[in-house]
VOGUDREN-955567 format. One line per field, with one value per atom (N, C-alpha, C, O): atom name; x, y, z. Coordinates in Angstrom, 3 decimals. Atoms other than C-alpha are relative to their C-alpha. Last residue first. Layout:
N
atom	(CA_...) $
px	(X_...) $
py	(Y_...) $
pz	(Z_...) $
***
This chain:
216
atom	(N_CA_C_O_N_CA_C_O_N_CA_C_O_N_CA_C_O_N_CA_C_O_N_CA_C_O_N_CA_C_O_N_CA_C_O_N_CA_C_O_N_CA_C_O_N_CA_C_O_N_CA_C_O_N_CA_C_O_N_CA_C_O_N_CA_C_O_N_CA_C_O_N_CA_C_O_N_CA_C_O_N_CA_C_O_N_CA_C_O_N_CA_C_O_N_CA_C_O_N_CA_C_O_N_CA_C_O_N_CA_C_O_N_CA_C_O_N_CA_C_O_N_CA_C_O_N_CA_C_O_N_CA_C_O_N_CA_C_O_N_CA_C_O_N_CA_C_O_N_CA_C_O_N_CA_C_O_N_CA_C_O_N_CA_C_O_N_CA_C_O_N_CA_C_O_N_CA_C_O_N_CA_C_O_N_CA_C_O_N_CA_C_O_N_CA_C_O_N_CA_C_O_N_CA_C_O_N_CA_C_O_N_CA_C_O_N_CA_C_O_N_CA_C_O_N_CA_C_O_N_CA_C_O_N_CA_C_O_N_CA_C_O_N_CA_C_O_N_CA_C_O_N_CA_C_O_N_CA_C_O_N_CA_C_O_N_CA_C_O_N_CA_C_O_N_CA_C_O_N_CA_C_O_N_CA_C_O_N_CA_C_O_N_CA_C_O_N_CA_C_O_N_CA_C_O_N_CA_C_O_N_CA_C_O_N_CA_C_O_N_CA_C_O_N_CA_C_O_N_CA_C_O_N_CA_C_O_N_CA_C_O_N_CA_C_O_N_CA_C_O_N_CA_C_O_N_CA_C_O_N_CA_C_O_N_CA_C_O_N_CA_C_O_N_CA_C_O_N_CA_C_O_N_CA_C_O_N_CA_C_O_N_CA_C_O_N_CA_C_O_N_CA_C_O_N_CA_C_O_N_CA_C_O_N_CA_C_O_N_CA_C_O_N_CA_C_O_N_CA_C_O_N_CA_C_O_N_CA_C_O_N_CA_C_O_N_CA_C_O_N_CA_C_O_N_CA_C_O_N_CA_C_O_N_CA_C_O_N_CA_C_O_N_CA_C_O_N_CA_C_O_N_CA_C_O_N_CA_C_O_N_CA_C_O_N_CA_C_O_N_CA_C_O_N_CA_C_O_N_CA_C_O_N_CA_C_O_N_CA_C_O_N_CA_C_O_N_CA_C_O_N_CA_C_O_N_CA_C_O_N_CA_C_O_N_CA_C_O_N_CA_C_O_N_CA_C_O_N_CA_C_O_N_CA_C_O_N_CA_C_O_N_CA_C_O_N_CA_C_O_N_CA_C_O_N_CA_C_O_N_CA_C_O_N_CA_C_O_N_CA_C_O_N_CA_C_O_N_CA_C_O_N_CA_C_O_N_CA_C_O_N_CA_C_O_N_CA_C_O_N_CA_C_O_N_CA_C_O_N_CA_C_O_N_CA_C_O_N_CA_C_O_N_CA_C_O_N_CA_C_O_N_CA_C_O_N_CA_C_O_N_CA_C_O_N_CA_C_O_N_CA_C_O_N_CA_C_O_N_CA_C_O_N_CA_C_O_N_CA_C_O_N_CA_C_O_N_CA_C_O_N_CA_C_O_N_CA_C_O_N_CA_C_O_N_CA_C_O_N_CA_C_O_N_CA_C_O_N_CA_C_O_N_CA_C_O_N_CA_C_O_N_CA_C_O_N_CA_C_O_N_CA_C_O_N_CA_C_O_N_CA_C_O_N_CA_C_O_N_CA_C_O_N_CA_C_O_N_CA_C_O_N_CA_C_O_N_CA_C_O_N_CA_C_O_N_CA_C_O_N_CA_C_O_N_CA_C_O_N_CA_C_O_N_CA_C_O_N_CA_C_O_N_CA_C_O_N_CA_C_O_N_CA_C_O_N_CA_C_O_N_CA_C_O_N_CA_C_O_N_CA_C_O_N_CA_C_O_N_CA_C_O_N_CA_C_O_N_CA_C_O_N_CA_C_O_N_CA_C_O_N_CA_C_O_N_CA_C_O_N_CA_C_O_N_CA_C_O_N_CA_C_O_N_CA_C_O_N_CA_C_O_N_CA_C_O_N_CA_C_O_N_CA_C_O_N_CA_C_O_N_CA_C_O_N_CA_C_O_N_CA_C_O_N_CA_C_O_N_CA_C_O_N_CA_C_O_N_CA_C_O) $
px	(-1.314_75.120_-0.015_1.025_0.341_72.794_1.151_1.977_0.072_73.917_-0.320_-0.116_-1.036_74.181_-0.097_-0.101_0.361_71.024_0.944_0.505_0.739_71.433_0.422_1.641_-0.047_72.340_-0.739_-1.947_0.818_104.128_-0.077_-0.596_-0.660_105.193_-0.308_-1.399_-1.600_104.158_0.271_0.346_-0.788_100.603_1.002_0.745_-1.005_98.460_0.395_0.181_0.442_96.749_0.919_2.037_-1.501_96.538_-0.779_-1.928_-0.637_93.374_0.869_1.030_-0.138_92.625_0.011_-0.083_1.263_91.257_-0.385_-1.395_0.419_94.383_-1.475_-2.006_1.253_97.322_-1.390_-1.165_0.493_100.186_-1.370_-2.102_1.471_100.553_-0.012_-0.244_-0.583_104.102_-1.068_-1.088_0.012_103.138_0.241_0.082_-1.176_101.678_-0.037_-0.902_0.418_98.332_1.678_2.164_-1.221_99.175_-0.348_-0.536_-0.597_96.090_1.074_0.991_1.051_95.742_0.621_1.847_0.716_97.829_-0.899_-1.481_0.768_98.151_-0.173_-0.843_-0.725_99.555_-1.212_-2.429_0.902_98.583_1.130_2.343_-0.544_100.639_-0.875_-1.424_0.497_99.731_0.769_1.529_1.071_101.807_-1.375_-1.901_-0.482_104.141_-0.545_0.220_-0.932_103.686_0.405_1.042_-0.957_102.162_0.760_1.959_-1.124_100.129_1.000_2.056_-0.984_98.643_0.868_1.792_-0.662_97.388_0.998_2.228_-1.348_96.241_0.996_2.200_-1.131_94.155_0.844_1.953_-0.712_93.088_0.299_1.525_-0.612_92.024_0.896_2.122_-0.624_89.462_2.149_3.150_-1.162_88.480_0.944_2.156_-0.708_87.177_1.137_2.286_-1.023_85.882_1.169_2.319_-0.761_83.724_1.482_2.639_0.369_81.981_1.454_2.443_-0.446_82.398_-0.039_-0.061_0.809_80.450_0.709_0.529_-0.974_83.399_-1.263_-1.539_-0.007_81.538_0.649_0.965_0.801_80.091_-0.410_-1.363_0.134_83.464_-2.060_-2.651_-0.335_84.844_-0.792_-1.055_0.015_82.628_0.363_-0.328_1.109_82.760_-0.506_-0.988_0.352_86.370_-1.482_-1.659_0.001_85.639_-0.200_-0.927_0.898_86.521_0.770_1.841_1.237_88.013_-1.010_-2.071_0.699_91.185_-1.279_-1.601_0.255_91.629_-0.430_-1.131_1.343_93.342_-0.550_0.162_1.047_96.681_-1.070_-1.156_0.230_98.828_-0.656_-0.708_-0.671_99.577_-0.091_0.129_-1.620_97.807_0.274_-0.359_-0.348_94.529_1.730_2.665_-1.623_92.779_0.314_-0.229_-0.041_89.046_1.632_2.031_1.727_87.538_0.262_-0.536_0.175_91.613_-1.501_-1.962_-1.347_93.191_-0.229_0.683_-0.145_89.966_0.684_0.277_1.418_89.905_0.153_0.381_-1.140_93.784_-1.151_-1.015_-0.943_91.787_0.384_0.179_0.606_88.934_0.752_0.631_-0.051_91.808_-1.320_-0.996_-1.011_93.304_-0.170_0.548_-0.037_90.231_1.184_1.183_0.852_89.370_0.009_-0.639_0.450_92.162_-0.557_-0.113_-0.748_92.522_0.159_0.315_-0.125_89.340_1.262_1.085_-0.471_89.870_-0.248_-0.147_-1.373_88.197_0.276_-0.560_-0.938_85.181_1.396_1.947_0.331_81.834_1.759_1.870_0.440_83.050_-0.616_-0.999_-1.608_85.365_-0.306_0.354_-0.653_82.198_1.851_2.668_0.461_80.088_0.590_0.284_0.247_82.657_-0.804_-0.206_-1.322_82.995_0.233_1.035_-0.643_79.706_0.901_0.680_1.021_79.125_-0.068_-0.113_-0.097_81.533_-0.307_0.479_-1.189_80.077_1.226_1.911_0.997_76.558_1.682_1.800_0.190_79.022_-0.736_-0.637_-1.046_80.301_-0.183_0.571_-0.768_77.146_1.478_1.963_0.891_75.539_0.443_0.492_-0.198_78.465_-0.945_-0.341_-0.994_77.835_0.775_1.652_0.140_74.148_1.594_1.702_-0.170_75.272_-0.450_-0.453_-1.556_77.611_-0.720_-0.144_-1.031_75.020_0.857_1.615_0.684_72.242_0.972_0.982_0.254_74.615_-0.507_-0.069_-0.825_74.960_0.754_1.634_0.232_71.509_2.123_2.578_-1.183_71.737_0.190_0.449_-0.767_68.550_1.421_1.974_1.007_66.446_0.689_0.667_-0.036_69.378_-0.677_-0.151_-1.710_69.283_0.235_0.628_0.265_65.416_1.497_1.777_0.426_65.819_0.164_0.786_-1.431_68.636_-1.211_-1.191_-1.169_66.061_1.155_1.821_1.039_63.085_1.206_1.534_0.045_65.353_-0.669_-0.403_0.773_66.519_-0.226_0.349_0.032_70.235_-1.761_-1.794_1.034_71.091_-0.607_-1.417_1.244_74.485_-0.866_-0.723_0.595_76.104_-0.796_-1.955_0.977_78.711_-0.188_0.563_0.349_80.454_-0.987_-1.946_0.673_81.923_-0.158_0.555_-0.359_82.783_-0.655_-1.683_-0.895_80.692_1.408_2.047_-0.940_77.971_0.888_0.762_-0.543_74.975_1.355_1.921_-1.160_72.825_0.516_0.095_-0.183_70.088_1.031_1.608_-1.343_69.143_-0.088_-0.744_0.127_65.357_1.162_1.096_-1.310_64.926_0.135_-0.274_-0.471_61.480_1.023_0.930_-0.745_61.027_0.133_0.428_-0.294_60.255_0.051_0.119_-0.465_60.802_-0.073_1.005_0.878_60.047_0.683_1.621_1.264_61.634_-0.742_-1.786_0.131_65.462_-1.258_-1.250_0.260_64.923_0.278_0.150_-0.237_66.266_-0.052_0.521_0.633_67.705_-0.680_0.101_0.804_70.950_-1.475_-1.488_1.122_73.636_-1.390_-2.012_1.715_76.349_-0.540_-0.344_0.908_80.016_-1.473_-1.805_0.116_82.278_-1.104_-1.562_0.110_83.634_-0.518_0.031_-1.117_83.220_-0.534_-1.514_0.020_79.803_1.236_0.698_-0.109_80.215_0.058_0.426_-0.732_78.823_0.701_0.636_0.285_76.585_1.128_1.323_-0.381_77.325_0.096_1.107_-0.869_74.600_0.822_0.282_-0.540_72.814_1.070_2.206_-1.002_71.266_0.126_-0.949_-0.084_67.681_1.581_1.953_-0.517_67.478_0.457_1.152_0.951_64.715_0.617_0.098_1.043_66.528_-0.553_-0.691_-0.144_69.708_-1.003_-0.630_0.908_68.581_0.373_0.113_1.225_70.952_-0.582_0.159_0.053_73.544_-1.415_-2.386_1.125_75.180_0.126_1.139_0.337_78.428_-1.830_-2.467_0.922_79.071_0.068_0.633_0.417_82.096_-1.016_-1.210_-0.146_84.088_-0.397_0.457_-1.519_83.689_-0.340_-1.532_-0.720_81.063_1.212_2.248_-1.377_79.057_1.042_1.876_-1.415_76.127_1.126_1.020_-1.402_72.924_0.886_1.214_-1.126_69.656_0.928_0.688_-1.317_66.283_1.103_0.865_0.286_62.686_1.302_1.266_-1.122_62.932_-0.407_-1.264_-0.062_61.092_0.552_0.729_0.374_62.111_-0.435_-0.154_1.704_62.269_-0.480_-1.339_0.652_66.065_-1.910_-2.663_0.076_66.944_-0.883_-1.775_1.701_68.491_0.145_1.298_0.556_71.476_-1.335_-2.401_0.799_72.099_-0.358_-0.741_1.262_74.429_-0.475_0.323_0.819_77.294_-1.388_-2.202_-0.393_79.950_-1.419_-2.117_-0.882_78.269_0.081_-0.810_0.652_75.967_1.350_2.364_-1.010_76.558_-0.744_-1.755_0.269_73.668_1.406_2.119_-1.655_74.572_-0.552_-0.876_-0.433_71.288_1.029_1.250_-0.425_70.633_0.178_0.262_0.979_67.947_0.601_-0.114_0.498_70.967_-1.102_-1.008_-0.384_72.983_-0.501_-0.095_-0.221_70.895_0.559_0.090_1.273_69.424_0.203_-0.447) $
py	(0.239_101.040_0.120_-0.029_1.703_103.359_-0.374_0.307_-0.415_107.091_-1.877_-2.744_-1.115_108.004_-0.091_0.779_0.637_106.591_0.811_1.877_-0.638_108.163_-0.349_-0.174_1.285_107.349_0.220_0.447_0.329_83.048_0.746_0.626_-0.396_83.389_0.083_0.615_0.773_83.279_0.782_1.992_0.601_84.715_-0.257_0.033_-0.545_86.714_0.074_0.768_-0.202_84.609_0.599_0.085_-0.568_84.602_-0.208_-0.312_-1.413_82.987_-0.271_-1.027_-0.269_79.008_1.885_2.299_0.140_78.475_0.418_0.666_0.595_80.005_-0.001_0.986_0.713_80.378_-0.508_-1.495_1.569_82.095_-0.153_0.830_0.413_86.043_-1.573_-2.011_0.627_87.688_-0.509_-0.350_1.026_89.328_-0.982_-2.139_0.245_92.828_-1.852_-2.496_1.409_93.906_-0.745_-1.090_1.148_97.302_-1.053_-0.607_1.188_99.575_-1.018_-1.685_1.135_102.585_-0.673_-0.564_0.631_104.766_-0.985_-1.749_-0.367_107.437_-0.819_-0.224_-1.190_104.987_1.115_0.941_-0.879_102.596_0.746_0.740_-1.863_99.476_1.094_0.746_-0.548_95.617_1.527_2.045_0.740_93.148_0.895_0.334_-0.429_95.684_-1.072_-0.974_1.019_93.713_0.326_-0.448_0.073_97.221_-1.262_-0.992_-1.079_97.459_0.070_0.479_0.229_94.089_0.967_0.732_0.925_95.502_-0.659_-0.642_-0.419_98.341_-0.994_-0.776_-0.822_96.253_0.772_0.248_0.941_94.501_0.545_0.560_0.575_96.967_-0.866_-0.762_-1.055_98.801_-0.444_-0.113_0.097_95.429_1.193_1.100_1.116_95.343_-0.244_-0.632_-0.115_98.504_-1.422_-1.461_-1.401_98.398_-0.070_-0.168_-1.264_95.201_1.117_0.867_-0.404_91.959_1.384_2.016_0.337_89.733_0.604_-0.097_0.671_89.576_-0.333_-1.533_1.170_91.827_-1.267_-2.079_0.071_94.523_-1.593_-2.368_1.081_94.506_-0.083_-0.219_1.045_95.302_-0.865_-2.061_1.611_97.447_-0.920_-1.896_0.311_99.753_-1.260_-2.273_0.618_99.749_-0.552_-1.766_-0.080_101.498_-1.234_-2.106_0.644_100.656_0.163_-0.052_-0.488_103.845_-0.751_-0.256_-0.603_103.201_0.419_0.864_-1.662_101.286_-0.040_-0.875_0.003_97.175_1.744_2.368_-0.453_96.272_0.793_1.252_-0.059_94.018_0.798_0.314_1.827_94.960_0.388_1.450_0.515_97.857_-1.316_-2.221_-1.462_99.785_-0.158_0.493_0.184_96.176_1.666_2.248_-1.244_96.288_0.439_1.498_-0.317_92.415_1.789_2.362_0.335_91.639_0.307_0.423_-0.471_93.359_-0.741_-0.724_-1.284_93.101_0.354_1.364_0.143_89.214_1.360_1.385_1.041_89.591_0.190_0.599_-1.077_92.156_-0.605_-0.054_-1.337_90.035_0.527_0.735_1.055_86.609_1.801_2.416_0.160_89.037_-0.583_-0.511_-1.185_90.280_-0.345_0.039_-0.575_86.760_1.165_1.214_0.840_85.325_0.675_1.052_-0.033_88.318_-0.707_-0.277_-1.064_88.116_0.201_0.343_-0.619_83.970_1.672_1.703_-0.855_81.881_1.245_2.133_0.965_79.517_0.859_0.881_0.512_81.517_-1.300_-2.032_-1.125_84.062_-0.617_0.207_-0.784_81.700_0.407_0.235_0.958_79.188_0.961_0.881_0.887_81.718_-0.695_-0.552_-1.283_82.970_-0.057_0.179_-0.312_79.800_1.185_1.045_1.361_79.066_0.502_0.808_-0.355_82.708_-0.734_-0.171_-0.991_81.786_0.358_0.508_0.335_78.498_0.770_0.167_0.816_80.273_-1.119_-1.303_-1.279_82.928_-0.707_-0.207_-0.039_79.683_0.910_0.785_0.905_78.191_0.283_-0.366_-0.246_81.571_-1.257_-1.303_-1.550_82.205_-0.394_-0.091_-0.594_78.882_0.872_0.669_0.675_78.770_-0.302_-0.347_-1.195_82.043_-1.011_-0.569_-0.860_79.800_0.762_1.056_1.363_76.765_1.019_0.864_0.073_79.708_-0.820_-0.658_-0.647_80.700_0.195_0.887_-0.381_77.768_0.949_0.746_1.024_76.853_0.296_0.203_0.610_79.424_-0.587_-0.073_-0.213_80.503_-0.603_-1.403_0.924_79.789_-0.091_-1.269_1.311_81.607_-0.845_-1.949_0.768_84.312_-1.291_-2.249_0.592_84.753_-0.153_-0.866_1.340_84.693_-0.050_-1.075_1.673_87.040_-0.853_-1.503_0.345_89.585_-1.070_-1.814_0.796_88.939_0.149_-0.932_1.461_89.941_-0.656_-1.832_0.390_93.192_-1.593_-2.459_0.562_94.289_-0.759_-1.642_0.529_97.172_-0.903_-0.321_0.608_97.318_-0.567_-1.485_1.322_99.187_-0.511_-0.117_-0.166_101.881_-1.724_-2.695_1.200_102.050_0.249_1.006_-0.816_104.782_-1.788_-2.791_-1.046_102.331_0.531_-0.018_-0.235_100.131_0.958_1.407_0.060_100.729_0.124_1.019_-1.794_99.334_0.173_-0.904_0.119_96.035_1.221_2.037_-0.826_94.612_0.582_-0.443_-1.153_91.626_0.983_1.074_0.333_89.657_1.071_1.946_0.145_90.882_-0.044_0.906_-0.516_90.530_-0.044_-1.127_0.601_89.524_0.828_2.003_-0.831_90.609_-0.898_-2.113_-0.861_88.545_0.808_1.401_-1.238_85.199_1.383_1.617_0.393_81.980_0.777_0.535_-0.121_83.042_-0.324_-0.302_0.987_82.335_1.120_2.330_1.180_83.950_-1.003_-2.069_0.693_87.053_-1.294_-2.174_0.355_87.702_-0.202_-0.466_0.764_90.019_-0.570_0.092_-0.338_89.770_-0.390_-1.412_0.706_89.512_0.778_1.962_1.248_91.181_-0.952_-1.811_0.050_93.713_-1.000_-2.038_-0.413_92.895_-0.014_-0.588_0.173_92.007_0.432_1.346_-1.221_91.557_-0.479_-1.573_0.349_89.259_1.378_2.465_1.202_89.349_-1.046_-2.195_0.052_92.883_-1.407_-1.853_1.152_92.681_-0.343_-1.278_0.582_95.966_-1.084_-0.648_-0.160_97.816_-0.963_-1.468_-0.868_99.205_-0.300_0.313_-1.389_97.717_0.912_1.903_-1.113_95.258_1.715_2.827_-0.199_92.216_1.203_1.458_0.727_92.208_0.589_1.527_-0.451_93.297_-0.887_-2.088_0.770_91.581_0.840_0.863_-0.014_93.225_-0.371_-0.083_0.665_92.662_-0.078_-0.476_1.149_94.613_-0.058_0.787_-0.242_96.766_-1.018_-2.062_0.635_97.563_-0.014_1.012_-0.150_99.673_-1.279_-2.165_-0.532_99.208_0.256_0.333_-0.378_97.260_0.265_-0.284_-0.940_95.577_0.422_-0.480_0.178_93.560_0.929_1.809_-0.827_93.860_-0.540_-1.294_1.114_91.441_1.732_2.597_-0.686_94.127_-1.560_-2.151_0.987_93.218_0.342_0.697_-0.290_94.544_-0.636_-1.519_0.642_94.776_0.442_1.605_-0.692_96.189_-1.155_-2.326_0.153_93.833_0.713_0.261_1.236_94.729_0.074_0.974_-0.169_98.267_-1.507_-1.776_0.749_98.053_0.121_0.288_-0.060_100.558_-1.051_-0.893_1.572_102.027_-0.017_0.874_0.035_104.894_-1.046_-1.943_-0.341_104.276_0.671_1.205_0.882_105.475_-0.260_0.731_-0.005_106.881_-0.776_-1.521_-0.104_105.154_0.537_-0.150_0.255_104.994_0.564_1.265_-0.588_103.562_0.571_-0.399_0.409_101.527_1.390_2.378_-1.236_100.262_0.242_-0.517_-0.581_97.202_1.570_2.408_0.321_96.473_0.366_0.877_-1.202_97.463_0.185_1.287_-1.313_95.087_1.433_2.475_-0.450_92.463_0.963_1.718_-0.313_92.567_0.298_1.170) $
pz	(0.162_39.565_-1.508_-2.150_0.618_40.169_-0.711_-1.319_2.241_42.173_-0.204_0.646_0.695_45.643_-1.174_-2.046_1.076_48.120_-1.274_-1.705_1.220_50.982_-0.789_-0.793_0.843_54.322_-1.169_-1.118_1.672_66.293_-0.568_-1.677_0.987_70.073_-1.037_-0.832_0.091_73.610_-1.611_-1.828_-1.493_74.364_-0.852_-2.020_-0.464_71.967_1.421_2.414_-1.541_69.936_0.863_0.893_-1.102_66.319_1.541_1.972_0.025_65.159_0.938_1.896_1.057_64.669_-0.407_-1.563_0.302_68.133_-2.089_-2.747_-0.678_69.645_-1.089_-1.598_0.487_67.346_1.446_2.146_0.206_68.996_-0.788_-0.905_-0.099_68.392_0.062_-1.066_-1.143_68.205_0.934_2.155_0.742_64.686_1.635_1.247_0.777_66.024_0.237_0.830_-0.288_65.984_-0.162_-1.239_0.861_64.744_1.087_2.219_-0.546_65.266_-0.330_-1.362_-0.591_62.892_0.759_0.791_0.910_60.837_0.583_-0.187_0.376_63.699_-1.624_-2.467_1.322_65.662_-0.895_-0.829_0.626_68.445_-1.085_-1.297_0.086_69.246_-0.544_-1.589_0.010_70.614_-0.134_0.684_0.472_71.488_-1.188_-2.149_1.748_73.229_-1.066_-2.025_0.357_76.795_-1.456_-2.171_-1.269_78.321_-0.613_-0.540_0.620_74.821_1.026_0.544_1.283_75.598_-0.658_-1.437_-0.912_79.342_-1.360_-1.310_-0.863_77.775_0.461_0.590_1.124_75.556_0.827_0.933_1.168_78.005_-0.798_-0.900_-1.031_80.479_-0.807_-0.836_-0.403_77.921_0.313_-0.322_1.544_76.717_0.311_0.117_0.444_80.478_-1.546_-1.761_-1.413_80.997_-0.344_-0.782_0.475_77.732_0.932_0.523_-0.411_79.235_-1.262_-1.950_-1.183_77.400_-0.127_-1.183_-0.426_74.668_1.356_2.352_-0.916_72.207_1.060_1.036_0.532_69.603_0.577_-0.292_0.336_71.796_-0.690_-0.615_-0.806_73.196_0.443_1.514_-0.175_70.271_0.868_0.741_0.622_69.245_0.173_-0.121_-0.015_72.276_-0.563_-0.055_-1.097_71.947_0.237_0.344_-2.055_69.215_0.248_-0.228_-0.366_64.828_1.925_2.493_-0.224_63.817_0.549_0.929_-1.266_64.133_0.542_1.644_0.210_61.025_1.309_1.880_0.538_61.671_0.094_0.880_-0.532_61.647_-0.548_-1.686_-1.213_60.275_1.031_2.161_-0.007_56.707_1.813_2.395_0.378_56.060_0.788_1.331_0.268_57.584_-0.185_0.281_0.312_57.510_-0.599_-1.539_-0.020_58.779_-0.497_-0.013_0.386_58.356_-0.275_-1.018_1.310_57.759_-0.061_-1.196_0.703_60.709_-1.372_-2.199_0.516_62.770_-0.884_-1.459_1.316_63.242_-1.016_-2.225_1.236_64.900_-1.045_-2.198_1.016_67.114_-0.984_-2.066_0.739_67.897_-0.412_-1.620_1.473_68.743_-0.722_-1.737_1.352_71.192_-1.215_-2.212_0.239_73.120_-1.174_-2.343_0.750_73.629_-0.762_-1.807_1.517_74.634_-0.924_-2.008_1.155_76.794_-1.153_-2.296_0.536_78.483_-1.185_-2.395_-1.016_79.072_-1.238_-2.464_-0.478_76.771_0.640_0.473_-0.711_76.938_0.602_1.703_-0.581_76.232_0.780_1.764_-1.059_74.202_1.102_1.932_-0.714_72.101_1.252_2.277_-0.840_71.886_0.713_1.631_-1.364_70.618_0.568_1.752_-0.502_67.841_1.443_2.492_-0.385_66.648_0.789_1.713_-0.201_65.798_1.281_2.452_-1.061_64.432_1.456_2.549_-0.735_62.362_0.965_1.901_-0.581_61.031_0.927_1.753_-0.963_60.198_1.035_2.247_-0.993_58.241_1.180_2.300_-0.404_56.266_0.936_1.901_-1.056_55.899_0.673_1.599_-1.418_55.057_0.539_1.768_-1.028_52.164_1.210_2.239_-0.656_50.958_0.609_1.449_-1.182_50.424_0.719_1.945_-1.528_48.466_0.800_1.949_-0.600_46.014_1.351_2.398_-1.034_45.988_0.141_1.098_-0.924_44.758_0.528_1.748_-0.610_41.939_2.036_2.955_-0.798_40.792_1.025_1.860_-1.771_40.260_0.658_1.798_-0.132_37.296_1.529_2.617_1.940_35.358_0.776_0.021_0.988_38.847_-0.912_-1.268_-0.603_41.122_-0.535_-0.392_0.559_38.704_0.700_0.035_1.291_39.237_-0.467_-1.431_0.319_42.939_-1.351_-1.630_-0.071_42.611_-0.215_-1.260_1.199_40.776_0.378_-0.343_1.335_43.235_-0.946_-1.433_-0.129_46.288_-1.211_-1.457_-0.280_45.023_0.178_-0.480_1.165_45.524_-0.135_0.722_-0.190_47.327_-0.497_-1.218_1.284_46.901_0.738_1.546_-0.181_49.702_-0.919_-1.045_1.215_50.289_-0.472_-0.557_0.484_53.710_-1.155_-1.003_0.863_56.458_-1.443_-1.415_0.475_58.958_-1.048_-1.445_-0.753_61.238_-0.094_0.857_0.459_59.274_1.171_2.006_-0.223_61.411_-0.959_-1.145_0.480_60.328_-0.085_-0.904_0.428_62.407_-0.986_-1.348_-0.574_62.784_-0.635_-1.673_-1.496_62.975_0.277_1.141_-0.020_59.001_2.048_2.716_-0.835_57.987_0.641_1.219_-1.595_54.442_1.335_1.116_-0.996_50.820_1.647_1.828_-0.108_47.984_0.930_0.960_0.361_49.125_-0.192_0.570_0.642_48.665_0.115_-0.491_0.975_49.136_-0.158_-1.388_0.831_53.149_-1.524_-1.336_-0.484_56.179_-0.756_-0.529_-0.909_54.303_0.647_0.284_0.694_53.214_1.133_2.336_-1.127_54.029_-0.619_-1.450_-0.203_51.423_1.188_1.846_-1.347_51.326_-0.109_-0.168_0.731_48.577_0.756_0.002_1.198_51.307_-0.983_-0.613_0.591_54.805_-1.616_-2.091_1.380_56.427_-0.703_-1.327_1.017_60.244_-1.699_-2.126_1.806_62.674_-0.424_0.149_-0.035_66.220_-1.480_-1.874_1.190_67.375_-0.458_0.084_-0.421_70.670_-1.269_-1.862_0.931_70.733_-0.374_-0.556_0.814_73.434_-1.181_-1.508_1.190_74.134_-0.718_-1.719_-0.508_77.656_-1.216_-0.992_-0.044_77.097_0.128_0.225_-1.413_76.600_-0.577_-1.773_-0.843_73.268_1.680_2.385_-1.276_70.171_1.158_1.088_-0.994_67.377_1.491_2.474_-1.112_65.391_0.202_-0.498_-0.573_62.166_1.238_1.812_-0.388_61.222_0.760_1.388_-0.720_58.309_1.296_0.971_-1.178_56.967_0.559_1.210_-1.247_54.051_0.966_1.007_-0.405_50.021_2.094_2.388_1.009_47.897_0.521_0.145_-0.381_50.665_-1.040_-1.124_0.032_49.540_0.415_-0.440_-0.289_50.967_0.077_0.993_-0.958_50.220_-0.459_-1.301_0.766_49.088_1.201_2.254_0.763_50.045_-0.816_-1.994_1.098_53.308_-1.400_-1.343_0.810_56.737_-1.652_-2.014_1.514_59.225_-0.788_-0.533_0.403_62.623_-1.715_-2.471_-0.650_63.459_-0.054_0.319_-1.044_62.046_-0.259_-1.063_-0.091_58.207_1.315_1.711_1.834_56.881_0.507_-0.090_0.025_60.421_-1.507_-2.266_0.842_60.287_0.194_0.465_-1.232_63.017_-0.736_0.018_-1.091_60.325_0.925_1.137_-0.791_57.313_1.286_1.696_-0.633_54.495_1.030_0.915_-0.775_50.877_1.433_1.391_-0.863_48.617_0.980_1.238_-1.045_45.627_0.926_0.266_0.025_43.596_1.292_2.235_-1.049_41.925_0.228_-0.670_-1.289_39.408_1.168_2.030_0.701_36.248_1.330_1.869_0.025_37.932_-0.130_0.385_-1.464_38.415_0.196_1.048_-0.657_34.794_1.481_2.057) $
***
């Protein structure tokens, strides 16, 4: 029944699949590429990247107890990306027929609510490069273009969208990690290389270590 109720949408890079306030009566799963969640930040029209959805991963909304909802974030493809639409009234009724269900996605939002966490406290405690180094390390498995590094396609911009620092700045840092070879471009993507300490439970790099395509 969920299957047949869903539908798979693909959306290109920098497409928006929901805009902050919409309202919805659909949750979004991620089949293939990247989205990440973004938050309205003041009055100046930008965008604060707050998460991302990787493959297998759903965005949910605030509560399972009603089918439709207003969604506070937003959610942009960050690469090209195809998306099960999945209606909210059909999980609830699988979550009723199988309570286990509902304990698996209250675990996905405690674990993304634990993220988020973590993620605040990086951007609030550690040094630019810290910071810039534990995002990339993230990248190379939320965006993985082979073993150790992450697709070229995710900007600077993003990063430092998702880090909580200027353009200029990640800019700087990353140069500054490709000057210690830490860091390599290519035309297969970013290499993140292995010579990363652990800070904060990611690598760290100091010392050593839209249109709607067919039903599913």
């Amino acid at each position: 029944m969920l299957v047949q109720s869903s539908e798979l949408c693909s959306y290109r890079r920098n497409a928006h699949v929901l805009v902050a306030g919409e309202w919805t009566d659909h949750i979004y799963c991620v089949a293939n590429g990247l989205l990440r969640v973004v938050a309205p930040s003041g009055n100046d029209g930008m965008e604060v990247t707050t998460d991302f959805i990787r493959p297998d991963d759903f965005f949910l909304g605030p509560s399972l107890s009603e089918d439709r909802y207003q969604t506070k974030q937003g959610l942009i493809a960050a690469l090209p990306s195809s998306v099960y639409r999945v209606p909210a009234a059909a999980l609830r009724k699988l979550c009723a027929k199988h309570p286990e269900v509902a304990l698996g996605l209250l675990g996905l939002a405690m674990k993304r609510m634990s993220g988020i966490r973590g993620q605040m406290r990086s951007v609030s405690s550690l040094t630019s490069e810290d910071l810039v180094s534990r995002v990339l390390r993230q990248l190379t498995y939320l965006a993985p273009a082979g073993a150790g590094r992450y697709d070229k396609r995710i900007t600077q911009s993003v990063i430092a969208s998702y880090s909580g620092l200027s353009r200029e700045v990640v800019n700087k840092t990353m140069r500054e990690l490709e000057g210690k070879g830490l860091v390599r471009r290519d035309e297969d993507g970013i290499h993140v290389l292995p010579e990363f300490s652990e800070v904060l439970g990611q690598p760290r790099a100091f010392g050593k270590s839209t249109g709607c395509s067919q039903r599913i």
